[in-house]
C-alpha positions in Angstrom: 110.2 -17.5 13.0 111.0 -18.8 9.5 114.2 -17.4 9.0 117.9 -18.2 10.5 120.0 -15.3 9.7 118.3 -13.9 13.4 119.4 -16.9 15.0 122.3 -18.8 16.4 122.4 -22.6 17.2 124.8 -24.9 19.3 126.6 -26.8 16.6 126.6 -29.8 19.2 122.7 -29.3 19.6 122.3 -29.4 15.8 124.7 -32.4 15.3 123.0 -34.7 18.2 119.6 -34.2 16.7 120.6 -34.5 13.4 119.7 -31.3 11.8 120.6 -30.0 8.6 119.2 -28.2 5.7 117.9 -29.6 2.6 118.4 -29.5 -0.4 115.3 -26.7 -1.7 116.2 -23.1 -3.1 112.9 -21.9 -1.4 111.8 -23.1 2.2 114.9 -24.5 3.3 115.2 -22.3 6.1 111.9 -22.7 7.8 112.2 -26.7 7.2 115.5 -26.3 9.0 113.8 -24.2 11.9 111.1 -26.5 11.9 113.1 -29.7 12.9 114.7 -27.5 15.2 111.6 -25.6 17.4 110.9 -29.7 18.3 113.9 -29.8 20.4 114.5 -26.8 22.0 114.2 -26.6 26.0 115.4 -23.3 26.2 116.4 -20.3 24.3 117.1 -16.7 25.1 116.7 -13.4 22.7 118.6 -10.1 22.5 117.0 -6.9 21.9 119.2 -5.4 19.6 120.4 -5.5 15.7 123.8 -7.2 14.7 122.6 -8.6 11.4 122.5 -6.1 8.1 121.0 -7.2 5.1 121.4 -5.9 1.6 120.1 -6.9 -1.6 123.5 -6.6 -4.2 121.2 -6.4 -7.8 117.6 -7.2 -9.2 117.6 -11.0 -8.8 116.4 -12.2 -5.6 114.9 -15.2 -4.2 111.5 -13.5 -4.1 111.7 -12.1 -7.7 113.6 -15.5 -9.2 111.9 -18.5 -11.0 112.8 -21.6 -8.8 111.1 -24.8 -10.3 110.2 -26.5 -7.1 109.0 -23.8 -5.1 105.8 -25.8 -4.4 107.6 -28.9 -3.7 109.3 -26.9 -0.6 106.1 -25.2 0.6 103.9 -28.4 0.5 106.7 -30.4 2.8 107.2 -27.2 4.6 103.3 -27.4 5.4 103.2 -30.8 6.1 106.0 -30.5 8.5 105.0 -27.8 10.1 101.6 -29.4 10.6 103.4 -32.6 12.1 105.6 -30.4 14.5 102.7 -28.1 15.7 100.7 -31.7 16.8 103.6 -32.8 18.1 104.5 -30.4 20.6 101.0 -30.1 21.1 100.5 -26.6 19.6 98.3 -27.2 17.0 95.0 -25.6 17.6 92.5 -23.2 15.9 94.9 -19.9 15.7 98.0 -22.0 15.2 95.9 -23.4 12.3 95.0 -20.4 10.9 98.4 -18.8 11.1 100.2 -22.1 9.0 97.5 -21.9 6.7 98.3 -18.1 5.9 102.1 -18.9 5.9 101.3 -21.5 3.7 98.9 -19.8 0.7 101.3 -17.0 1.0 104.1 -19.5 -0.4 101.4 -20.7 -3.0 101.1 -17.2 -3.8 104.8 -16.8 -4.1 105.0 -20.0 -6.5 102.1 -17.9 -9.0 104.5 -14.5 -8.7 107.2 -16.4 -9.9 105.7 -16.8 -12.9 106.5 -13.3 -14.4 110.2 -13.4 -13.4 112.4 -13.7 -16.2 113.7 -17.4 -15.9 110.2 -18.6 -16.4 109.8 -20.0 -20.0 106.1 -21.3 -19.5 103.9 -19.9 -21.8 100.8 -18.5 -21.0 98.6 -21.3 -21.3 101.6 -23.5 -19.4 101.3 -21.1 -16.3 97.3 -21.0 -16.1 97.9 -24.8 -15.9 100.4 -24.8 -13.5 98.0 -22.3 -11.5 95.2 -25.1 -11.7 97.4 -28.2 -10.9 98.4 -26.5 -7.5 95.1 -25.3 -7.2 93.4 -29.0 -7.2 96.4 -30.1 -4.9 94.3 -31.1 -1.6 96.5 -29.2 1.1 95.7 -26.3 -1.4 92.5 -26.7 -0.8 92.2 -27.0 2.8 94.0 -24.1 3.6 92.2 -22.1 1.6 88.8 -22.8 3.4 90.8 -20.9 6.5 91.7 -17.2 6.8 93.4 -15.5 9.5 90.8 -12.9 10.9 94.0 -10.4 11.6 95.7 -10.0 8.2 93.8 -8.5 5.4 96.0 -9.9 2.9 94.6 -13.7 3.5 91.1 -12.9 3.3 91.9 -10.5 0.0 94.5 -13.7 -1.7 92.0 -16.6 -0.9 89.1 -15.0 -2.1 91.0 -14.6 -5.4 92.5 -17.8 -5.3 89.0 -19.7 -4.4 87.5 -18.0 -7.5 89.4 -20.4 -9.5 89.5 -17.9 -12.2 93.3 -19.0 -13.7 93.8 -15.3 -15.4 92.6 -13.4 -12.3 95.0 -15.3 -10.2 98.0 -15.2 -12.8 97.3 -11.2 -13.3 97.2 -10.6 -9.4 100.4 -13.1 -9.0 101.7 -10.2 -11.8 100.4 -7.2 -9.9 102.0 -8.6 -6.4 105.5 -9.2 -9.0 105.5 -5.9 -10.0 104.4 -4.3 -6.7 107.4 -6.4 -5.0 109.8 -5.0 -8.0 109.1 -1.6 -8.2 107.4 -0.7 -5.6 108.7 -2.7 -2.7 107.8 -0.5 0.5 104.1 -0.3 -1.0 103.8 -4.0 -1.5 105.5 -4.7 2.5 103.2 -1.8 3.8 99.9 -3.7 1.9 100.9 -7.3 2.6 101.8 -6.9 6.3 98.6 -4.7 7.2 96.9 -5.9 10.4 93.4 -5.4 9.9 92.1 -3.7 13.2 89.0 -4.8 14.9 
């Protein structure tokens, strides 16, 4: 859903409803899909692969420092908010689901923290950890947990303990787990928990 490499778009459709991407090295892709979900009256899908993707080198978005990464998931989360009540979609699982999408981006603004081309120091990133922790959308989403993934009900619990060096050496585990041991860390994040 939040990605457009699977997608193609009218360029007349995207020019009349004046959609474009913005200007964020993190979120930009579901803030572009977002304003473009609102006006969609139809769409069809194809059942088979024509995209490839490879990863050339180390330094990826996931495993890169990028200074407003919570700047792009809070308007991301706002704006996904605002879309879902506009079309009328916004109800409990809906809820839930955003609120997963959006503490997983919070989580991905704490991994950051360990790539190289963060500077902070310690004590700067526990800070950093409890300024977006106190942020109010933080806060609200992390009173909701989506029953079907383990992961959310494993990363709030961790986050909710407020416990700065807990949550900056799980941020480091996931890091680490992403950069070495990347089919491990997909297989554990995208566990369904069964019922």
């Amino acid at each position: 859903m939040y990605v457009v490499w699977n997608k193609l778009f009218k360029a007349e459709f995207l020019k009349e409803n004046s959609i474009a991407f913005q200007n964020f090295m993190s979120g930009e892709d579901r803030l572009f899909n977002i304003h473009t979900f609102k006006h969609i009256t139809r769409f069809g899908c194809i059942d088979k692969p024509y995209y490839r993707y490879f990863l050339r080198g180390q330094q990826t978005l996931a495993n890169r420092y990028v200074k407003n990464r919570f700047d792009a998931s809070l308007i991301c989360h706002i704006e996904l908010i605002d879309s879902y009540k506009e079309m009328g979609l916004y109800n409990g699982q809906n809820k839930a689901y955003i609120d997963f999408v959006f503490i997983k981006g919070v989580m991905s603004c704490f991994t950051q923290l360990n790539s190289k081309g963060c500077k902070m120091s310690f004590s700067e990133k526990k800070s950093y950890i409890a300024e977006i922790l106190q942020n109010e959308h933080v806060k609200v989403a992390l009173q909701v947990e989506d029953d079907e993934v383990g992961y959310s009900k494993i990363i709030n619990k961790i986050l909710r303990s407020n416990n700065k060096t807990l949550i900056y050496l799980t941020a480091k585990g996931i890091f680490l787990l992403q950069f070495k041991l990347n089919a491990v860390y997909l297989n554990i994040k995208h566990k369904v928990k069964k019922g």
